[in-house]
N, C-alpha and C positions, 0 to 999 in steps of 0.2 A: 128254034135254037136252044133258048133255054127252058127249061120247064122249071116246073114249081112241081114240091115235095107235095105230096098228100100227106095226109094225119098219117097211114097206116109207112111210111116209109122214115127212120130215124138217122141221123149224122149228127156230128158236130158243126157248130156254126166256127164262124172265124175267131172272133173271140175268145171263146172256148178255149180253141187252139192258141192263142197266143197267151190267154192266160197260164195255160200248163208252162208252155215253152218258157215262159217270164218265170216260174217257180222253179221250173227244172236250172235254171241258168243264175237265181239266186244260191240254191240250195250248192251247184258247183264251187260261187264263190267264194260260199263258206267254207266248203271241204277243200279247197287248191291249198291254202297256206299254211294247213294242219299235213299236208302228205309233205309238202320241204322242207317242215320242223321235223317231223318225223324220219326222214330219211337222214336231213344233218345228226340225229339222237341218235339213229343205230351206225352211222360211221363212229361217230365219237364212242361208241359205246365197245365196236368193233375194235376201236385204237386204244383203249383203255385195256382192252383184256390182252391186246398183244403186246403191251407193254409188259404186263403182270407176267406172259409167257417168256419174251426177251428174256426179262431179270431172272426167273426161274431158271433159264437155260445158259444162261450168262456167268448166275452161281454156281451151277452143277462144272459148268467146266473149267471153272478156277477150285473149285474143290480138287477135282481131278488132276488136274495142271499149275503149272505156275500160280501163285495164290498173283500177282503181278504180271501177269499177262496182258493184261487189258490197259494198262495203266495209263501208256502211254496215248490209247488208240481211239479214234471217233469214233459216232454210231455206228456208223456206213463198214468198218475194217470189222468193229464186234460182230457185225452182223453177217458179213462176210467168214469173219473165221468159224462161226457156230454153224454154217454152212458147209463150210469145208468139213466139221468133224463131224457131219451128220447130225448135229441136234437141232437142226434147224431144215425145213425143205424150203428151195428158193421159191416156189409158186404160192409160201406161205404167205407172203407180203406182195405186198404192190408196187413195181416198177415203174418211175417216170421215162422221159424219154431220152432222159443222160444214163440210165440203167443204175439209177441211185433208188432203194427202196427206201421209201414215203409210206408217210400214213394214208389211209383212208380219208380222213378230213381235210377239207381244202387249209392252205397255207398252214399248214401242219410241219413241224419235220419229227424225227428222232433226235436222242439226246441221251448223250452219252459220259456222267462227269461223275469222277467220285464214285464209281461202282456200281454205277444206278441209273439203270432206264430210266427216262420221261418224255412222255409227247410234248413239244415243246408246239404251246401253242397263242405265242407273243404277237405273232404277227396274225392272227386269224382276226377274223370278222367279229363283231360286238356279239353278233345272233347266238354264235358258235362258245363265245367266251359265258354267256347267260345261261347256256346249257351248262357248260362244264362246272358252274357256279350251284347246278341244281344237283350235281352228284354227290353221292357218299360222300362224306368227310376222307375214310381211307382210301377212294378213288377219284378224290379232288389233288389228292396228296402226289396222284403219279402224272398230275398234268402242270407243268409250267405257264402260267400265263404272263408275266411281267419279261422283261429283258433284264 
């Protein structure tokens, strides 16, 4: 039934194997909590630049238009009209399931006051708020953290 290896025949013992198996499943747990820092950093990073584009497109078409167009209006309506005039594509941004575009980063919204895009990100996670604490000074500038 069972045989025995000769000298000239080589494997791994069991050990062996569970020694790898034991490194390979340390080594994972080092790398899991660096890949869902890294994914929160490139949404935050993703929402930082489309804010910088908002305003950009926000300004262009009060240049063009009523310099008080927007005045009255929330994110959700600015964003919607820079759609309507084409300076904006709706697949640009990200739709929830009320058909309100949101940011990228979880408990995120838009923010619309005084002329000026900002990610408004008051109600977000500590995790989230540590990152945005590690950006530029001028791209700290365009995210809201307090209420």
């Amino acid at each position: 039934m069972l045989r025995k290896l000769s000298k000239e025949e080589k494997g791994f013992t069991m050990i062996e194997l569970i020694i790898v198996i034991a490194i390979i499943a340390i080594i994972g747990a080092i790398i899991a909590p660096n890949f869902g820092k890294t994914t929160a950093k490139a949404r935050l990073n993703a929402d930082v630049n489309s804010v910088k584009t908002l305003q950009k497109l926000a300004e262009m078409y009060l240049a063009e238009h009523e310099p008080t167009a927007f005045d009255s209006l929330g994110a959700q309506e600015v964003i919607e009209k820079l759609i309507e005039s084409g300076s904006l594509k709706e697949t640009d941004l990200k739709k929830d399931d009320d058909d309100k575009y949101i940011p990228q980063s979880e408990k995120c919204k838009w923010q619309w006051e005084s002329r000026t895009f900002k990610l408004d990100a008051s109600e977000a996670e500590d995790s989230l708020k540590e990152l945005v604490e590690a950006l530029p000074p001028d791209q700290q500038s365009l995210v809201k953290l307090s209420k």
